[in-house]
N, C-alpha and C positions, 0 to 999 in steps of 0.2 A: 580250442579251449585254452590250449595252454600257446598261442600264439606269439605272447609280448612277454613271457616267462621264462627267467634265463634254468638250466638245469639242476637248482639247487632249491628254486623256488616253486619248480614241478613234484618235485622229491619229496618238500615238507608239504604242499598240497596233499597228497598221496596218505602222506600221516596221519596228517590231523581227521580224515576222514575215514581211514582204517580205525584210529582209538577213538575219536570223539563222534565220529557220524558226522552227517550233513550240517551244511554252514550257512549264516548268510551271506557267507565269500559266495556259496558256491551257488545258491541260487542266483544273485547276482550276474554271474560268468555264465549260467544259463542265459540268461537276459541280453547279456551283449550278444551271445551266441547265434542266439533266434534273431535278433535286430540284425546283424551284420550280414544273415541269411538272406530275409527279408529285402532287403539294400542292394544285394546281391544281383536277385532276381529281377529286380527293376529295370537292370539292362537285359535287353535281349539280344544273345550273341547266335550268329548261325551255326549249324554243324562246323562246317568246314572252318570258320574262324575260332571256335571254342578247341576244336584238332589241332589252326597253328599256332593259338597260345601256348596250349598243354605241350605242346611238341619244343615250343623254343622257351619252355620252362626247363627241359632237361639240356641242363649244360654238358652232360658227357653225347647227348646224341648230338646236339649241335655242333659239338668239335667233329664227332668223326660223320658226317654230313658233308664240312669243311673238307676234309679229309679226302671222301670219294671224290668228291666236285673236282678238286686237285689232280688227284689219281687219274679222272676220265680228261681233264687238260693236257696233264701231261704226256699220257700213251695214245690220244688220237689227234692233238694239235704239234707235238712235240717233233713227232715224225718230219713233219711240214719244213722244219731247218735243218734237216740234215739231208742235203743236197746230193751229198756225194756219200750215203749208206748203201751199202750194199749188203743183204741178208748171205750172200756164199766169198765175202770177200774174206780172205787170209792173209797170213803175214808171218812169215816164219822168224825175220829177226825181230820181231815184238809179240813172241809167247810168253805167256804167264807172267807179266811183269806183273807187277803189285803198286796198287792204285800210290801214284804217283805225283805231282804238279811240279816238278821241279826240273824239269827235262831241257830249259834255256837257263835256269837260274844259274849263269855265272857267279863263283866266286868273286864276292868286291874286292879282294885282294890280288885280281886278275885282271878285273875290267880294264884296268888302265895300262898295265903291261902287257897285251896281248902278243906274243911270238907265232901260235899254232895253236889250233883246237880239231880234233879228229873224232869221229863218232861211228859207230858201224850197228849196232842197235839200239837199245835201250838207256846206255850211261854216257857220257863224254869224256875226255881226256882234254886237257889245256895244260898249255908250258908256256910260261913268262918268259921274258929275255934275260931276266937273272938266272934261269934253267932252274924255277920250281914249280911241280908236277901239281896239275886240280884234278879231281874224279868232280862230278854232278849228275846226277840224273837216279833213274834205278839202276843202284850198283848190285844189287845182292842177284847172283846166279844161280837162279833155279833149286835146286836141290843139292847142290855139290856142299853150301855152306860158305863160299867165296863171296867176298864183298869186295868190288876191284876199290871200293872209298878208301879200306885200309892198305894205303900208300907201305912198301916196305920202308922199314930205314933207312936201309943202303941207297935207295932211291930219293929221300929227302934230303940225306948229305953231299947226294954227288948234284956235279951241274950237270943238269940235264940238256940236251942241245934239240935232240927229236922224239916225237912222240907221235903212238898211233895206235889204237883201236878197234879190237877185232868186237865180233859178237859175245864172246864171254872172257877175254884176257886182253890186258896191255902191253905194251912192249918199249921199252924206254933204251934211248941211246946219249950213255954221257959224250964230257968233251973228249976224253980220253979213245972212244969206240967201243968201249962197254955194252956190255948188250944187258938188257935188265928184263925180264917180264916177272906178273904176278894177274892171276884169276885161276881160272881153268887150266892145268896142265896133263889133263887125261889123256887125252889125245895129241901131246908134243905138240900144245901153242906156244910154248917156250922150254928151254933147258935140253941138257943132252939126252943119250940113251939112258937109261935108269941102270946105276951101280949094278954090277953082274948081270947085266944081258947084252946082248947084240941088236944090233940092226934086224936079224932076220928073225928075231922072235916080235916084230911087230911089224908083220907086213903090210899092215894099214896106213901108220906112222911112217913120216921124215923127220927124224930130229934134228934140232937145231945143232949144226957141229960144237962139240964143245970146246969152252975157253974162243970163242969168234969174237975176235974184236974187227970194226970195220974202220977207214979212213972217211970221220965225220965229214972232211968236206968236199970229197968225191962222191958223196951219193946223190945219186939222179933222183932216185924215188923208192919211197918207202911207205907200204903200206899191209895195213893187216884186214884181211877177210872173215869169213864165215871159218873157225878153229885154224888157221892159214895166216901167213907172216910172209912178206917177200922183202928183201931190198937189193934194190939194182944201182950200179954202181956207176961211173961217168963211162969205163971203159969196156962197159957190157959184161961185166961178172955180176951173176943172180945167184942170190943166198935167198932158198927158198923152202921151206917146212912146215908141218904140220898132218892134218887129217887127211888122208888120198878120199876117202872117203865122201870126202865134203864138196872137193875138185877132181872128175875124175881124171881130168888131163893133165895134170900136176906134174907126172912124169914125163910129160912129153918138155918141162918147163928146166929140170933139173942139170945143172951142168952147162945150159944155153950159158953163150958169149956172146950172140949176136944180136942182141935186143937195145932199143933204144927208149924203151918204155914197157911197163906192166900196169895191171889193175885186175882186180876180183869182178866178175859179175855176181849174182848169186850161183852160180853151178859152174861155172868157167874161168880158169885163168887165159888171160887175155894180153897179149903183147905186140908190141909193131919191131917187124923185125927190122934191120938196120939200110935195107934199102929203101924202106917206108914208101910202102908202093900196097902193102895190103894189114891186113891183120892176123897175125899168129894166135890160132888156140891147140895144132895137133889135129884138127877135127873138119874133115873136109867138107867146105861150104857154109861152116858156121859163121855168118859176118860179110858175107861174099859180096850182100846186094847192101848199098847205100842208101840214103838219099838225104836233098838238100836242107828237109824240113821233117819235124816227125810227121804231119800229113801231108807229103808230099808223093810222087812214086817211088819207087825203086830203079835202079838202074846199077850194073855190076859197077863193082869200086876201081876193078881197073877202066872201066872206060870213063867213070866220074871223075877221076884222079888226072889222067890224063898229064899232062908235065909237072904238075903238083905233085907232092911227097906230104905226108904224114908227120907231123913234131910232137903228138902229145894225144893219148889219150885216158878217155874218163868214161868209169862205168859204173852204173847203176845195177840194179839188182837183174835187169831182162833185156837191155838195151846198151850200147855205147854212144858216147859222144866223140868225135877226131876233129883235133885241130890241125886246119894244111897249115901250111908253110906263107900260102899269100892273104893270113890273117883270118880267113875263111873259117866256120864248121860243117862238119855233116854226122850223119848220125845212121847207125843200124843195129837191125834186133826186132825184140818185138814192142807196142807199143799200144795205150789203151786205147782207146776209142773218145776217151775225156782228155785226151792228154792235152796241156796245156803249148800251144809251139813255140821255139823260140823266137824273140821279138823281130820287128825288125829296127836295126840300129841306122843310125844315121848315118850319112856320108863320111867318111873319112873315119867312123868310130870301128872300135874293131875291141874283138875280146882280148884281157891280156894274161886273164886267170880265169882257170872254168874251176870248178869243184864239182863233184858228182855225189848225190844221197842216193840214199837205198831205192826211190821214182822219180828222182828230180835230178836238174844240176842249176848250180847259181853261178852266174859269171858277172867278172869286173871287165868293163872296159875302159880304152885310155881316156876317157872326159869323165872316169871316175863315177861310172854311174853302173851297178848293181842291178841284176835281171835276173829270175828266178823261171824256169818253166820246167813240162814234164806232170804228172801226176799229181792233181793239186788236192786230193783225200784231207790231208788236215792242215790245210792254209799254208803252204810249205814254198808255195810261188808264190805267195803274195808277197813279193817284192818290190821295193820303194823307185825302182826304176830310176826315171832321172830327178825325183824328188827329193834323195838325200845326195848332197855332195860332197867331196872329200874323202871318200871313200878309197884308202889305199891297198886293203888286203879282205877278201871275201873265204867266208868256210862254210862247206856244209856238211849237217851232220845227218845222221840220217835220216829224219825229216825236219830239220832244225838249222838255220842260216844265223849266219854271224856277219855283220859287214866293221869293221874295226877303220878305225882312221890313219890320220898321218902317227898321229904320234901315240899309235898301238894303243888308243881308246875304245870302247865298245861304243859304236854311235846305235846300231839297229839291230833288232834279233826279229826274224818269223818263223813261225812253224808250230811243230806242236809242243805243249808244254807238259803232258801228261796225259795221263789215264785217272782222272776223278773216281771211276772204280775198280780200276786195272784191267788185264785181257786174258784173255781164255785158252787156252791152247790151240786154238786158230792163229791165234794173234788180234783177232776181232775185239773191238772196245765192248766192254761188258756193260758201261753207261748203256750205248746207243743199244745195245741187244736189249738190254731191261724194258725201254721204253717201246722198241718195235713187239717186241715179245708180251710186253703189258695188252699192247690193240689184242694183238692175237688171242690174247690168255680171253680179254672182256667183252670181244666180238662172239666169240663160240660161245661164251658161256651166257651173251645176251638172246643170241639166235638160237641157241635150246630152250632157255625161257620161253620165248615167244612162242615157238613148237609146242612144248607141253604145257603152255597156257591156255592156247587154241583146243589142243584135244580136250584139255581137260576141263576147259569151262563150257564147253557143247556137253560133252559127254554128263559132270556134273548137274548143271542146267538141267539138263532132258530128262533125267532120271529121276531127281528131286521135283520137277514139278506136274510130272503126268505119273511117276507110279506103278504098282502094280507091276504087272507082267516086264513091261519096258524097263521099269526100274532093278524088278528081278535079274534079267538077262545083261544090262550094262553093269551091274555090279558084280557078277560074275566074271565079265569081260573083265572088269580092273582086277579082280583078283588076280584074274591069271597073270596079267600082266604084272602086279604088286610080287608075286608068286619068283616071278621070274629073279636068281640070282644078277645082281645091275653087275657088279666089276667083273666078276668071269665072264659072264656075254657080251658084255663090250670088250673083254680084252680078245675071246676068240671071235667076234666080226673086226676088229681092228686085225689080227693074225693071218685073217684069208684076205684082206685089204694090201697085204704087203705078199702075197700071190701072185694080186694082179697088175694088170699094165697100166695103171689109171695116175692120172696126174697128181699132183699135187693140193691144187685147189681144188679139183674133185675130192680128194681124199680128205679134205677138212671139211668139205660138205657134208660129207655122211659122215662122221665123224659130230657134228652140229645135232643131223638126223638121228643119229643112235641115244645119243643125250635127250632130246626132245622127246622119243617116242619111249623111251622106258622112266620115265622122271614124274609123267602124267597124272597118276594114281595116286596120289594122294590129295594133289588140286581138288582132281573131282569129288572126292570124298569130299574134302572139305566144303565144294560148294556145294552139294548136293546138299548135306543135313541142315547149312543155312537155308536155302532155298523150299526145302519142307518146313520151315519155323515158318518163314514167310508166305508163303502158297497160303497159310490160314488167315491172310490180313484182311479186312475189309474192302479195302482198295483192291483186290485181287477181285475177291467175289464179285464187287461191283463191276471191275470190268470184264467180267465174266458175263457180269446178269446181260450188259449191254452186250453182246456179241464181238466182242475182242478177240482176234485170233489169238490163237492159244500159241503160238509163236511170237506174236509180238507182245502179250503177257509175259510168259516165259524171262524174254532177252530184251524188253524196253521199259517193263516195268518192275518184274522182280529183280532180274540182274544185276541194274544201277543200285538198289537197294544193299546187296550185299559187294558191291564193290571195296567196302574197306578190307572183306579180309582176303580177297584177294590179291589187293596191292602188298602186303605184309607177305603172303605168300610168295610174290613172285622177287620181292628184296630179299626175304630170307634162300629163294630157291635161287637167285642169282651166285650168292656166295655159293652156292653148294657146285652147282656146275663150272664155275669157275675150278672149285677143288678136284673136282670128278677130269676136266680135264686136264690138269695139269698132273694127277696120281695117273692117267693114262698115259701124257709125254713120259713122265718121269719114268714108269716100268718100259718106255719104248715104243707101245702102243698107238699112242697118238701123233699129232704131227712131227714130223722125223726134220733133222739136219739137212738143208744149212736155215729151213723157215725156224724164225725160234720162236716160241713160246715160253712163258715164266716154266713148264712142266718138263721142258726138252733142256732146258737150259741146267735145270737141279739136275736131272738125269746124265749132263756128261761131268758133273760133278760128283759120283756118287762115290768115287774109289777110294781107299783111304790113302794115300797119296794124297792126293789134289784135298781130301778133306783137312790133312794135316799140314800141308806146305802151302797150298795156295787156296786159305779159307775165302779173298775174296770173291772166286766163282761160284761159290754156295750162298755168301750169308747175305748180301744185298738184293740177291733175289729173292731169298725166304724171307727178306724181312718187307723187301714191295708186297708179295704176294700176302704174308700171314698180315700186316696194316690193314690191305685191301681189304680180303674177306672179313678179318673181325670189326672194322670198322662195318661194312654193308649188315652183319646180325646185327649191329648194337644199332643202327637205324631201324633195321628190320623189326627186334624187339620193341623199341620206341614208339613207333606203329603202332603194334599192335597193342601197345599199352594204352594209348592218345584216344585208338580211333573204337575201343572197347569203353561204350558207355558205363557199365559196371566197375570199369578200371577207376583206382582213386590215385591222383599225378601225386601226394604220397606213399603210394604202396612198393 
C-alpha cells in the first residue's frame, strides 16, 4: 500500500484517516492495490522458483550463504596445497610466536650493506659493515616482556663487528671485543653471575665470565643456540655459557682447547676435534655413522673419512653437515623421510660457504651459485640454484635464506615469511590447523546429520502415517531417547572411549555415531506432525483407493511433500552438531591431540596464560567457527522463512 511512499508521507496518511476517516486517496491505493495483485498473478511462478526468489530477496541470507560456500572451499579444497602438513608436526624454536609476515622483511637501510645476518628462531639479527645492529621478524619473547627489536644504546653507539642469535637473546661483539647481549637473561644467555651469588648457587647455569672481552680477529666461530653462546677462537680457546639444561653435554665442552670448530644441534653441542678425524659431543656414538647424501647409507666416519680430515662443520636442529678438506660434504644424524638431498654440482664446482637452519642448510659454491636442501616444510630449499648469479655471501636463518651480492646487496631471500595467524605451543602454524581442523570440525558434524536424519525420518515418517498403536510405541521410543541427558552421555561414552585401545579414526567414528543416534528426536517429531496434516490429502486417499503400497505412500509421495522442512531442519541441526562437537573437543572429550579440530584446538587454549599472552590461539578459531555456525542458522532461518507458504518475505 504504502510502497512508493517515503516515511513522512505513510505518517500523514495514517492521520488524516485517524481524524478525518476514509478518503478518495485511499480508496484509490485500494485500486492500485487489487490491480498490481491482479498483474501479479498473471505469471505463474513454480514452488521451487517463487523459494529462489524469496530466498535471494534476503540480502543478509545471501551474504552468509556466500559465507558457508567459502568456509566448505576453504577447509576441504584448501587442505589440497599444503603438501608438506603434517597434523603431529612440532617445532620447538617457533612456539607461540604471534601472527607475523615480516620474518625476510630486511631493513632497507641494510639491504645494501649487508656484512652478517644470523637467525636461530623466530627474529633475525643483521650487522652492516659500518657495524650497525637490525632485529626483523617476531621479536617479542614469550612471556618474559623482552623485545630483542629494542636494540640497547650501548649497542647502537658502538661498531659492532659480529653478530648472532640465539632462540630468545642476542649477543653482539664490538671492534674493541666487547661482549653485548640483550633478551632473555634468565638462564645466563648473557652477563655474569648475578651481584652477590656464586657460581654454585646456579648449578644449572654457566655464566658468561665477566668483563670478557675477545680478540675480534681471532675468532674462528661464533655462534648462539637454544639459551646457549659459544665462541671459539683461532687457537682453540672456547668461551662457552648459558643453560646446561638446554645442552646436556655442555660440560663436557667447557675449558676444551682442542677444538677446531663448534655448532649447536637442537640438544647437542657439537665440535670437530683438532685432529679432524671424527666428531666431538662427550656422548659415545652420537654422529659415529656418516653418509655421502642425506639418502644415502651409512657407513662409520672413520672408514668414510679415510685420509680426509674434517675443516668445518654445520648443524641443524637433528642432523649435521662436514665439510672435508678435498672440497667434499657428508652429512649425519637423523633425517626426514621428505628431506630434500643435496644437489649435485658440477664438475670442478665445489661448496665454498655452507650455512645451516633449524632443517635445512644453504650453500655457495665457487661459480657463485646458491643451493638450498634438507627439509623443505616452508619453501626454505627453494633455492635459485644456478639461476641467480653473483652471488658472493649466502645466510640462513632459521627457515629463511639470504643470498647477498658482490657488493653486500640483497639480490634473493626464500623461505618462510611468517605466521598469518601465529603458532601454538607446538610450534605448529595455527593458519594451516584452522583449515585441516575446519574439515574435521564440518565432516562429523555432516556425518551426524546424516545419522539422525535417516533415523529420524523413518522413524517420523512411520509414525505419522500409519498411527495408532505404531505411532504410540515410536513416540515413546523418542521420548526416551529426547529424555536422555545429550552432554553428560556423550561425555561419559567419549570417557570409556579413552579406556580403550581403539584408534583414532575409530574413535571419531563413534564419536559421529553418538551425535547421530542422540540428536534424532526431534526430526522425527517434526516430520511426523507434518506427515499427519498430509496423510489427510486427497492424493493420498486416492493412492490409497488405487492399491499403493503403504510404503511407497508413506516415502514417495508424502515424504517429498514435506521435504521443505526438513531441509531447514537439517541446516539448522548441521550448525548444532558442529557446536556439540567442538563443546566435546573443547572439555577433552572429543577427538584428542595432535588430529585437530576447531573444538581441540579452543581447548589447548583455555588457560589463562595462553588467554592473556597469546590471544592468537583462541580468537581466529572462535571467530572461523562462531562465522561458521551463525552464518548456517541465518540460512537455516531463511529457509524456513522462504519455504513456509504462510511466511510474508516482509515479516
Amino acid at each position: 500500500m504504502y510502497k512508493n511512499k517515503n516515511f513522512f508521507q505513510v505518517i500523514g496518511s495514517w492521520l488524516r484517516r485517524m481524524f478525518m476517516g476514509g478518503s478518495k486517496e485511499f480508496a484509490k491505493e485500494q485500486e492500485e492495490n487489487n490491480n498490481n495483485r491482479i498483474n501479479d498473478t498473471e505469471e505463474i511462478v513454480s514452488p521451487a522458483k517463487q523459494i529462489l526468489r524469496n530466498f535471494l530477496d534476503r540480502k543478509l541470507a545471501v551474504g552468509a550463504l556466500c559465507v558457508v560456500i567459502c568456509m566448505f572451499l576453504i577447509v576441504f579444497i584448501g587442505p589440497l596445497f599444503m603438501k608438506n602438513y603434517s597434523d603431529s608436526y612440532t617445532e620447538a624454536t617457533q612456539k607461540n610466536i604471534e601472527p607475523c609476515l615480516s620474518m625476510m622483511s630486511v631493513p632497507s637501510e641494510l639491504k645494501n650493506d649487508i656484512k652478517e645476518i644470523d637467525s636461530y628462531g623466530s627474529f633475525s639479527v643483521g650487522l652492516s659493515n659500518s657495524g650497525k645492529v637490525y632485529v626483523w621478524g617476531a621479536t617479542k619473547i614469550g612471556t618474559t616482556g623482552y623485545d630483542v627489536k629494542n636494540i640497547p644504546e650501548e649497542v647502537q653507539n658502538a661498531k659492532i663487528v659480529r653478530v648472532a642469535a640465539g632462540i630468545d637473546h642476542i649477543i653482539a661483539i664490538d671492534e674493541n671485543g666487547k661482549i653485548y647481549g640483550w633478551g632473555n637473561n634468565r638462564l645466563g644467555q648473557y652477563g655474569p653471575v648475578p651481584e652477590g651469588k656464586t657460581a654454585e648457587d646456579f648449578p644449572n647455569i654457566i655464566y658468561m665470565p665477566e668483563n670478557l672481552t675477545v680478540d675480534v680477529n681471532n675468532i674462528k666461530r661464533f655462534e648462539c643456540g637454544y639459551q646457549c653462546t659459544a665462541i671459539l677462537m683461532n687457537d682453540g680457546t672456547l668461551y662457552i655459557w648459558g643453560n646446561k639444561l638446554a645442552y646436556a653435554n655442555i660440560d663436557k665442552f667447557i675449558e676444551r682447547d682442542n677444538l677446531i670448530d663448534i655448532d649447536f644441534t637442537l640438544n647437542y653441542v657439537v665440535g670437530i676435534p683438532k685432529e679432524a678425524k671424527s666428531v666431538y659431543t662427550g656422548t659415545r656414538g652420537l654422529f659415529a655413522q656418516v653418509r655421502p647424501n642425506m639418502n644415502a647409507s651409512t657407513s662409520s666416519i672413520k672408514d668414510y673419512l679415510g685420509k680426509r680430515k674434517i675443516v668445518g662443520i654445520y648443524a641443524s636442529s637433528d642432523n649435521i653437515c662436514l665439510q672435508l678438506d678435498d672440497n667434499s660434504v657428508c652429512f649425519a644424524g637423523d633425517f626426514g623421510l621428505n628431506s630434500t638431498p643435496a644437489p649435485n654440482l658440477q664438475d670442478g664446482e665445489h661448496y665454498v660457504q655452507i650455512s645451516a637452519g633449524t632443517h635445512h642448510y644453504t650453500g655457495l659454491t665457487n661459480l657463485g651459485h646458491a643451493y638450498s636442501w634438507g627439509t623443505n616444510t616452508f619453501g626454505q630449499c627453494d633455492a635459485p640454484g644456478s639461476k641467480t648469479s653473483g652471488v658472493s655471501k649466502v645466510f640462513a636463518g632459521a627457515f629463511q635464506n639470504y643470498a647477498v651480492g658482490g657488493n653486500n646487496e640483497l639480490l634473493k631471500t626464500w623461505g618462510l615469511k611468517g605466521y598469518i595467524f601465529g603458532t601454538d605451543g607446538y610450534g605448529a602454524d595455527i593458519f594451516q590447523r584452522i583449515i585441516n581442523g575446519g574439515k574435521m570440525t564440518m565432516t562429523i558434524g555432516a556425518v551426524a546429520v546424516i545419522i539422525s536424519s535417516i533415523i529420524g525420518i523413518i522413524i517420523g515418517c512411520i509414525s505419522g502415517y500409519f498411527g495408532g498403536k505404531v505411532d504410540i510405541i515410536l513416540m515413546r521410543v523418542t521420548e526416551i531417547f529426547n529424555a536422555i541427558p545429550f552432554l553428560p552421555f556423550a561425555l561419559i561414552l567419549s570417557s570409556v572411549m579413552t579406556q580403550m585401545t581403539i584408534s583414532q579414526d575409530m574413535r571419531i567414528f563413534i564419536i559421529m555415531c553418538i551425535l547421530g543416534v542422540l540428536t534424532w528426536p526431534s526430526l522425527a517429531r517434526l516430520v511426523r506432525g507434518q506427515v499427519l496434516v498430509t496423510r489427510e490429502n486427497e492424493y493420498v486417499v486416492a493412492a490409497q483407493s488405487m492399491g499403493v503400497k503403504e510404503s511407497r505412500i508413506a516415502f514417495k509421495h508424502i515424504l517429498p511433500n514435506v521435504i521443505s522442512v526438513i531441509l531447514v531442519s537439517l541446516t539448522l541441526d548441521f550448525a548444532g552438531c558442529m557446536l556439540t562437537e567442538s563443546s566435546l573437543s573443547y572439555l577433552g572429550f572429543g577427538v584428542t591431540y595432535p588430529r585437530p579440530t576447531w573444538g581441540n584446538m579452543l581447548n589447548a587454549a583455555r588457560n589463562a596464560t595462553i588467554i592473556k599472552n597469546y590471544w592468537w590461539q583462541w580468537l581466529f578459531t572462535s571467530i572461523f567457527l562462531a562465522i561458521t555456525t551463525i552464518c548456517i542458522n541465518i540460512v537455516g532461518d531463511a529457509l524456513r522463512d522462504v519455504m513456509d507458504p504462510k511466511s510474508n518475505i516482509d515479516k
